[in-house]
BAFIGU-789654 format. One line per 5 residues: their letters; for each residue x, y, z of C-alpha. Coordinates in Angstrom, 3 decimals, decimal comma. Each point is the difference from the previous one (the first is absolute). Example, Ala and Ser with C-alpha at 12.3 -4.5 7.8 and 13.67 -1.06 7.14 Angstrom:
2
AS = 12,300/-4,500/7,800; 1,370/3,440/-0,660
# end
This chain:
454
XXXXX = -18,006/-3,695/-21,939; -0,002/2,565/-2,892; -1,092/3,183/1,638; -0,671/1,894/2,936; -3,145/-1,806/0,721
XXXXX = 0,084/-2,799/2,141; -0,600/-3,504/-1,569; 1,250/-2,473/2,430; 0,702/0,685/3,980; 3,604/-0,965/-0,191
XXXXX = 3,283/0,175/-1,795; 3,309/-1,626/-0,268; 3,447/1,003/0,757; 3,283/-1,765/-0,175; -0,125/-2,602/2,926
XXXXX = -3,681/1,310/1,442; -3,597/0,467/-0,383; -2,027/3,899/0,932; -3,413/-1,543/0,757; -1,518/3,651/0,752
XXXXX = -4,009/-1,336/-0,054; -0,110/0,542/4,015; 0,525/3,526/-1,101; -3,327/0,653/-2,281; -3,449/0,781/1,153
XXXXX = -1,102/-3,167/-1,929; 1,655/-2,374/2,707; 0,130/2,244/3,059; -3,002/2,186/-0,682; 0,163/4,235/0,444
XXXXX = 3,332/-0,185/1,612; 1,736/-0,788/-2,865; 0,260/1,851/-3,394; -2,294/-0,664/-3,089; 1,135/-1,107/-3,225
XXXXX = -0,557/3,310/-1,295; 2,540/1,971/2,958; 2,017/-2,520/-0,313; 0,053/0,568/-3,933; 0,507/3,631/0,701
XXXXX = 2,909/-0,216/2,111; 1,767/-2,116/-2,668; -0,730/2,362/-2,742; 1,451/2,690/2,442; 2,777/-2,470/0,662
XXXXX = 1,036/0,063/-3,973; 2,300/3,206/0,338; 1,983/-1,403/2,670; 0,307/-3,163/-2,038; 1,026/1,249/-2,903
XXXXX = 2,319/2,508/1,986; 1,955/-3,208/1,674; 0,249/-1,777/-3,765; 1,510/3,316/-1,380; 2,248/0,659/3,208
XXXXX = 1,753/-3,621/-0,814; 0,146/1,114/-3,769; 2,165/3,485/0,529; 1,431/-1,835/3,268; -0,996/2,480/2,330
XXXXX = -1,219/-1,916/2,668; 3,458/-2,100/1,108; -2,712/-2,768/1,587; -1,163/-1,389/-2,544; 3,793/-0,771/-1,881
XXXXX = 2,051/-1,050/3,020; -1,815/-3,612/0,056; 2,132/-0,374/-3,211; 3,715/0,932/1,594; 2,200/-2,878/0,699
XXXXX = 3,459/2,054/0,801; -1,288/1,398/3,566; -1,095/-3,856/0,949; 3,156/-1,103/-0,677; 1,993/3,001/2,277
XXXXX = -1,914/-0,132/3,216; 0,489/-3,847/-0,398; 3,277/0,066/-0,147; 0,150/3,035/2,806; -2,398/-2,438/2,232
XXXXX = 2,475/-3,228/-0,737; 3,012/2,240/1,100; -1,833/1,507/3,115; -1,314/-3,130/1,365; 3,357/-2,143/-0,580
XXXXX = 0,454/-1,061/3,868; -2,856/1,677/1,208; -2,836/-1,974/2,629; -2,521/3,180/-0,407; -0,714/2,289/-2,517
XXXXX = -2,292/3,667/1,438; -1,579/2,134/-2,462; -0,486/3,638/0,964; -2,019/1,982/-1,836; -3,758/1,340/0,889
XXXXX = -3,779/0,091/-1,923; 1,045/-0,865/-3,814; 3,701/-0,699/0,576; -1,499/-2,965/2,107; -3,391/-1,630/-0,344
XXXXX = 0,509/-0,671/-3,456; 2,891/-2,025/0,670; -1,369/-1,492/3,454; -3,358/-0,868/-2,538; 2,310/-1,749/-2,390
XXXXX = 2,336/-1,477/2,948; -3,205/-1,753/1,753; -0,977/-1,967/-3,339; 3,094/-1,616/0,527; -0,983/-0,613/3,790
XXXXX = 1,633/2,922/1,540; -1,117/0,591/3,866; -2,738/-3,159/-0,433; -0,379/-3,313/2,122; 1,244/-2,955/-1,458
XXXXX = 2,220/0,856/-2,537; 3,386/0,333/0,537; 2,432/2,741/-1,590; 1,449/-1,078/-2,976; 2,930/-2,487/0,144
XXXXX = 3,765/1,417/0,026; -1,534/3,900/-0,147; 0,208/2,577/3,163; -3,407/0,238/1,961; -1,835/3,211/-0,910
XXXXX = -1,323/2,449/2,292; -1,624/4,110/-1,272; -0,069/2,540/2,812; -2,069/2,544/-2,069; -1,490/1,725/3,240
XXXXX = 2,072/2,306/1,919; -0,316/-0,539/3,469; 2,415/1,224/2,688; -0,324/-3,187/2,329; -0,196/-2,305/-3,011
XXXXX = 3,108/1,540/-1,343; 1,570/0,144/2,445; -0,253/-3,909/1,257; 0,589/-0,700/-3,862; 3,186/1,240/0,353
XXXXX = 1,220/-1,241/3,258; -0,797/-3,745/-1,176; 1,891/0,399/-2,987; 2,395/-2,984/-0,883; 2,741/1,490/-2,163
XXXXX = 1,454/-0,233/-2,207; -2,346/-2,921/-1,407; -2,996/2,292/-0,065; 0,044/2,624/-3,219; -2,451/2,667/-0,884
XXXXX = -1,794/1,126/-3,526; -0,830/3,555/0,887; -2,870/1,251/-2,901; -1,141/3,688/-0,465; -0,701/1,732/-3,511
XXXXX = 0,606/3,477/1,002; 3,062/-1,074/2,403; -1,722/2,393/2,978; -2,189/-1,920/1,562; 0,229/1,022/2,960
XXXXX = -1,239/-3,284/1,658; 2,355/-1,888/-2,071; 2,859/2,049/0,552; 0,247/-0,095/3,842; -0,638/-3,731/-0,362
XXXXX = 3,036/0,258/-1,671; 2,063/2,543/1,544; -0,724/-2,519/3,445; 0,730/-3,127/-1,408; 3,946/1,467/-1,516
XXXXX = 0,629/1,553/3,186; -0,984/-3,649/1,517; 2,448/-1,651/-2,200; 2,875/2,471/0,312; -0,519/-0,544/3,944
XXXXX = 0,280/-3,353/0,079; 3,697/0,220/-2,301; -1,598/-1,048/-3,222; 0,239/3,219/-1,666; 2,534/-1,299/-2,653
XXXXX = -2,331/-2,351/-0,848; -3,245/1,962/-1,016; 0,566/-0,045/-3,921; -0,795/-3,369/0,678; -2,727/0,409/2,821
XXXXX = -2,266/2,275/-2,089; -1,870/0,540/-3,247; -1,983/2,989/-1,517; -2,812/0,409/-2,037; -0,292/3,795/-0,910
XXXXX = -0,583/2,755/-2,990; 3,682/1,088/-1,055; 0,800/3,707/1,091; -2,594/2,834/-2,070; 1,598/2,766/-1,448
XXXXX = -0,765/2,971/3,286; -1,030/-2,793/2,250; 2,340/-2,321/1,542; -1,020/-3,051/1,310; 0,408/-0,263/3,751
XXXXX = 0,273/-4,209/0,321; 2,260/0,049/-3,089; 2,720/2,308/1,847; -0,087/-1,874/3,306; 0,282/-3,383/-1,884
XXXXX = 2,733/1,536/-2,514; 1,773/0,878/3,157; 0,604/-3,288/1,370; 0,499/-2,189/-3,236; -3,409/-1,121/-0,284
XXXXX = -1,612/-1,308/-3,309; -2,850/1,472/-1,257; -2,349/-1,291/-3,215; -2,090/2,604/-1,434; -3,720/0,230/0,803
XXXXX = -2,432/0,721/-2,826; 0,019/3,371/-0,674; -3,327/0,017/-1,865; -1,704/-1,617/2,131; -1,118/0,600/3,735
XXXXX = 0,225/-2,391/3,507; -3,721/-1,356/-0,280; -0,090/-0,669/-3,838; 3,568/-1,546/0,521; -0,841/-3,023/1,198
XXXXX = 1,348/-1,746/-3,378; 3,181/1,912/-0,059; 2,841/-1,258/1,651; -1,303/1,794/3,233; -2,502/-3,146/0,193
XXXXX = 1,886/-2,109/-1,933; 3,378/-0,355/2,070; -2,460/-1,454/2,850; -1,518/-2,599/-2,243; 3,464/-1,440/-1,176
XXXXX = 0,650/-0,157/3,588; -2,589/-2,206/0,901; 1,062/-1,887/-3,033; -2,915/1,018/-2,304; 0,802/0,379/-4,117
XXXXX = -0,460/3,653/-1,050; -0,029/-0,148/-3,481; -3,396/-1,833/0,629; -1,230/2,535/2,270; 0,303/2,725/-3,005
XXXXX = -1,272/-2,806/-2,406; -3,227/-0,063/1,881; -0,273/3,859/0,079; 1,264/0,284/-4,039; -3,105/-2,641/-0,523
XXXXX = -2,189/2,999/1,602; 1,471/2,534/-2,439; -0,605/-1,977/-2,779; -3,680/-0,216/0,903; -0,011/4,013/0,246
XXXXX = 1,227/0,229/-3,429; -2,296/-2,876/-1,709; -3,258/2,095/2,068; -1,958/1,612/-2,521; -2,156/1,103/2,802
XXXXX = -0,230/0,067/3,459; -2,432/-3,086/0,424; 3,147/-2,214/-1,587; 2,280/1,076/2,564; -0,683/-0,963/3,960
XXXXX = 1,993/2,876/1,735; -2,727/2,552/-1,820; -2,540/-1,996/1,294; 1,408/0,073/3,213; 0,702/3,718/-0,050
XXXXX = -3,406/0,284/-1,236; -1,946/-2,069/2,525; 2,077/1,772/2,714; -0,444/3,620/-0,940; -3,348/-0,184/-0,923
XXXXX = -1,603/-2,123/2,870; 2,224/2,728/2,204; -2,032/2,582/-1,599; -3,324/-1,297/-0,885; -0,429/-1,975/2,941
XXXXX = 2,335/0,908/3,117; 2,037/-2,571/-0,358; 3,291/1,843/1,680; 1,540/-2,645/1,785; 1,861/-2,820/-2,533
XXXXX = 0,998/-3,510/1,625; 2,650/-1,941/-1,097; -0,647/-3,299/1,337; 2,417/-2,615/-1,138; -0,936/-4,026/0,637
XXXXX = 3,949/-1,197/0,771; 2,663/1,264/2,599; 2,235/0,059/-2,848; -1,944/2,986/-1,926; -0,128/1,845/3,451
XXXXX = 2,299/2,633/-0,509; -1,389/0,574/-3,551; -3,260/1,385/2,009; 2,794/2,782/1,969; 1,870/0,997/-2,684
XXXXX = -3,597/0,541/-2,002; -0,848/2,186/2,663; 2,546/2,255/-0,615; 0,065/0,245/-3,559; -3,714/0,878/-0,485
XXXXX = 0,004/2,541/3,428; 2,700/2,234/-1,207; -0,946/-0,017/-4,024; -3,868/0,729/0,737; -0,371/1,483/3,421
XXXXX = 0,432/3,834/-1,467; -2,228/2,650/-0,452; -2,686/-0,715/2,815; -0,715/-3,197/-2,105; 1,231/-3,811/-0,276
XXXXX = -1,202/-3,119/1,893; 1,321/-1,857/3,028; 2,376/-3,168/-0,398; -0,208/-2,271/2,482; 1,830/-3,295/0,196
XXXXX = -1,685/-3,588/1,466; 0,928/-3,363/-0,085; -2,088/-3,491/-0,735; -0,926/-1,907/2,290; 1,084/1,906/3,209
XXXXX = -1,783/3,137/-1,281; -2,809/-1,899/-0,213; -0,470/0,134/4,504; 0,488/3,642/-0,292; -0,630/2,593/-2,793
XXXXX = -2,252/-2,361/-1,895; -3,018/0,906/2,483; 0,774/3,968/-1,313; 0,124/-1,060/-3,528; -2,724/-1,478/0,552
XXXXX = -2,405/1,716/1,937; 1,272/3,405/0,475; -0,143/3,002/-2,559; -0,304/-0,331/-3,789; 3,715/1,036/-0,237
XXXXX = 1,802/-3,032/-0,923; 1,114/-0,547/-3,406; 1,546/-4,015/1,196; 2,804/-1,612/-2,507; 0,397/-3,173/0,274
XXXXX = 3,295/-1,675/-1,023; -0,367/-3,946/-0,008; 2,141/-2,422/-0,948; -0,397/-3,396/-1,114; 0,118/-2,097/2,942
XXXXX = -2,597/-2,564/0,423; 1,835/-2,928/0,038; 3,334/1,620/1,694; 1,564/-0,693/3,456; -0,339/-2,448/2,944
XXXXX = -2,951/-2,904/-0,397; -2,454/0,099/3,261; 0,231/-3,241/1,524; -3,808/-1,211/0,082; -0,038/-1,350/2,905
XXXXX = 1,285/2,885/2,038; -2,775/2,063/-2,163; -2,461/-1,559/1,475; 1,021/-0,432/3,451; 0,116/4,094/-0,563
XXXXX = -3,592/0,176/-1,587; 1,929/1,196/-3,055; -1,475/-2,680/-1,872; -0,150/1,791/-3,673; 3,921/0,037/0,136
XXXXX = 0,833/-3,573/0,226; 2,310/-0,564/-2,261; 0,212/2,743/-1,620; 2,874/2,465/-0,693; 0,398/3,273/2,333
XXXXX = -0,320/2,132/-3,743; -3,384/-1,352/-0,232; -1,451/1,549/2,555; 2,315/3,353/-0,504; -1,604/-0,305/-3,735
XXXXX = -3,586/-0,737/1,255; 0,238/3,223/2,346; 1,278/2,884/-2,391; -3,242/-1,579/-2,380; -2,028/0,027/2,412
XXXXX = 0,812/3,654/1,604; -0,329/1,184/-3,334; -3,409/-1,010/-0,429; -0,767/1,022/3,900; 1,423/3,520/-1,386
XXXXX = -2,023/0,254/-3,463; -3,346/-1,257/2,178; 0,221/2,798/2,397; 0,120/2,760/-3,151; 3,838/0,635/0,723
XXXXX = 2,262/-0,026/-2,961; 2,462/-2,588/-0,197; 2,794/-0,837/-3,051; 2,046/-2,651/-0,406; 3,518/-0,744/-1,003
XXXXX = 0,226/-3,679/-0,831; 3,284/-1,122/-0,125; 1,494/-3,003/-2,214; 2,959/-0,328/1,857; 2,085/2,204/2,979
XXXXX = 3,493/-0,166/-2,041; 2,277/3,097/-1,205; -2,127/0,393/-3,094; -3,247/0,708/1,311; 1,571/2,588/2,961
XXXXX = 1,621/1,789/-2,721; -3,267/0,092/-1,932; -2,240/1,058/3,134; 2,669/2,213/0,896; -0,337/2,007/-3,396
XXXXX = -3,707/-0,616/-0,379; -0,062/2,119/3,611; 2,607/2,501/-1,107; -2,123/0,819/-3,485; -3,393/-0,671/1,997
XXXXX = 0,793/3,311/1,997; 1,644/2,287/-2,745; -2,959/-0,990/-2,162; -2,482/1,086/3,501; 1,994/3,353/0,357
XXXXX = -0,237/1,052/-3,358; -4,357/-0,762/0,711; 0,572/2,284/2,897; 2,049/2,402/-1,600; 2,914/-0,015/2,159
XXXXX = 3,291/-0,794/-0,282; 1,158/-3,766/1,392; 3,969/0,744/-0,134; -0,070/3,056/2,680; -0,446/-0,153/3,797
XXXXX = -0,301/3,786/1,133; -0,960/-0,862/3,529; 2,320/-2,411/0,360; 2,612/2,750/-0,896; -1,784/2,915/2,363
XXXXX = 0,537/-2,768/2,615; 3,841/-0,564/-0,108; 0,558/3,990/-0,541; -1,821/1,128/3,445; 1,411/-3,149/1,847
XXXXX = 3,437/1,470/-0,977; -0,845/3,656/0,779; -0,550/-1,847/3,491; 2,769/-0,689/0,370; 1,788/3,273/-0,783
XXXX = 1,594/-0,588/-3,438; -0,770/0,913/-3,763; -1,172/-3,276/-2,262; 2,638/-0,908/-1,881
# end
């Protein structure tokens, strides 16, 4: 491709495929776009482009140059190695950015999945990223100290979620006499202290000994996900991270060769979002990954295009689905309910993956067209042929073909994402690094309860 005008229906990135032709009135008829609004939303897609390619020039946009830092790898390694010396369980606190990212990157090493077991001489992981009184609460009274520690993540360091968390689980450990031992217990991931502003987890973890590394402080919870916020969960689960930021560098890279915004597959996908959003009602956006591992990629998706693009009465709805199982319930509203479904497919290459179907028992089940072959088949012969259910009934489908699930291709679809909805807000016009509502939110709930915020 050598313009904004649309010469093929798909485009390569590092590690995957965008096969966007379930997305054009061609295939799918007058519920998808034409060539020509297609066209149009890439040509409008060219400032925000060319703004991302001059952000990594002056480095103002800390995103884009962090996938080349080594030095904050090798600290929260060596901070995880110390933490989890003697430990049988390792919980991560930390809520909406300071969490999914790293439960995303945790289940591609098999975090919380069937059939695969943790990894071998490393503490089991567990996230409590929801505050819950009774949850909490039983949390706490099951805890087996001192072989359990804690990585406690928030950027501002007043969380306020986060912080009782916190404040329960000290007060837990001081109770049961291991107080002395909580510089060893514990681990933070926060902003240091701003000059006016002091940050509230950094005192109460200063005050008891407790090691903090320093969180990002260019770049916020839900784009953070490559940081050592997401990171430190990876290299628990045993995962390399240098490859995880070699994946999302290969992204980059792409951005900067892009002469235009048909070379580069997050503009198409910001493009094919926004405008089907607009031209054609398409407010609802499905994430709808084809492996358990990829899972939590849908979640943490959810969060990072809700709270950049849901401003200004505008933005569409993410919604996160899973292949098959999806399949027996929101397929039927994908598929026969409103025109409001943009679908993305992510599918891996599994056809001749897993468990062989014994051919006998096949057909003593009338499940004849399995015999003998592998359990990805038929994974692989549903996501193809869902798509093509999709693109028959007019709905508009994309896919994400995968080469491999490995730490290269997360970190590229991770970035790919991350740049897909910058390069969407700046279409929209609004800004995808603020969350005003999510701010108005935490300031009345503390006016509830009879204090100033912080």
């Amino acid at each position: 491709m050598t313009n904004s005008r649309i010469g093929s229906t798909s485009v390569r990135g590092p590690g995957y495929r965008l096969d966007f032709a379930g997305c054009l009135a061609e295939a799918i008829g007058a519920h998808g776009l034409t060539a020509a609004e297609l066209g149009h939303w890439l040509e409008a897609g060219k400032a925000g482009l060319a703004g991302l390619q001059a952000d990594h020039t002056v480095g103002r946009l800390p995103l884009l140059h962090v996938v080349r830092e080594r030095a904050d790898i090798a600290e929260a390694r060596t901070a995880l190695a110390k933490l989890s010396a003697g430990a049988h369980t390792l919980v991560i606190y930390g809520t909406g950015g300071s969490s999914l990212g790293g439960q995303t990157l945790a289940q591609l090493g098999g975090w919380n999945l069937p059939g695969h077991a943790k990894p071998k001489d490393r503490p089991r992981l567990r996230f409590y990223d929801n505050l819950d009184s009774e949850s909490l609460g039983g949390t706490i009274g099951r805890l087996e100290l001192p072989g359990t520690r804690f990585i406690v993540i928030s950027k501002s360091g007043g969380t306020a979620e986060t912080l009782t968390q916190t404040i329960v689980t000290i007060d837990a450990i001081k109770t049961a006499g291991h107080g002395a031992r909580l510089p060893e217990l514990m681990l933070g991931i926060t902003e240091p202290d701003r000059p006016g502003k002091a940050n509230g987890l950094h005192r109460l973890l200063d005050a008891h000994g407790i090691a903090s590394i320093a969180h990002h402080t260019g770049i916020g919870g839900r784009y953070a996900s490559l940081t050592n916020v997401g990171l430190i969960a990876a290299m628990a689960m045993g995962l390399d991270a240098v490859k995880l930021r070699e994946g999302a560098e290969a992204v980059i890279a792409g951005m900067l060769a892009a002469k235009t915004p048909a070379e580069f597959a997050p503009s198409i996908g910001a493009a094919l979002a926004v405008g089907l959003d607009q031209a054609r009602g398409t407010g609802i956006q499905v994430i709808m990954p084809y492996a358990d591992r990829l899972a939590r990629f849908a979640h943490w998706f959810v969060q990072l295009w809700a709270e950049s693009l849901g401003k200004n009465g505008g933005g569409s709805t993410p919604l996160a689905a899973l292949g098959p199982v999806d399949q027996h319930s929101q397929l039927q509203l994908f598929m026969d309910g409103p025109h409001a479904h943009l679908i993305t497919m992510l599918r891996p290459q599994t056809p001749a993956r897993g468990p062989v179907v014994d051919r006998g028992l096949a057909k003593l089940a009338g499940l004849d067209y399995m015999a003998g072959r592998a359990v990805g088949e038929l994974v692989a012969a549903q996501s193809r042929g869902v798509a093509d259910a999709l693109a028959s009934a007019g709905r508009p489908v994309r896919i994400l073909e995968l080469d491999v699930i490995d730490e290269r291709v997360m970190g590229a679809l991770m970035m790919h994402a991350m740049l897909e909805t910058i390069l969407a807000a700046r279409l929209m016009g609004v800004d995808p690094f603020d969350q005003p509502g999510v701010e108005l939110g935490k300031t009345l709930a503390v006016k509830r309860l009879g204090a100033a915020p912080a």
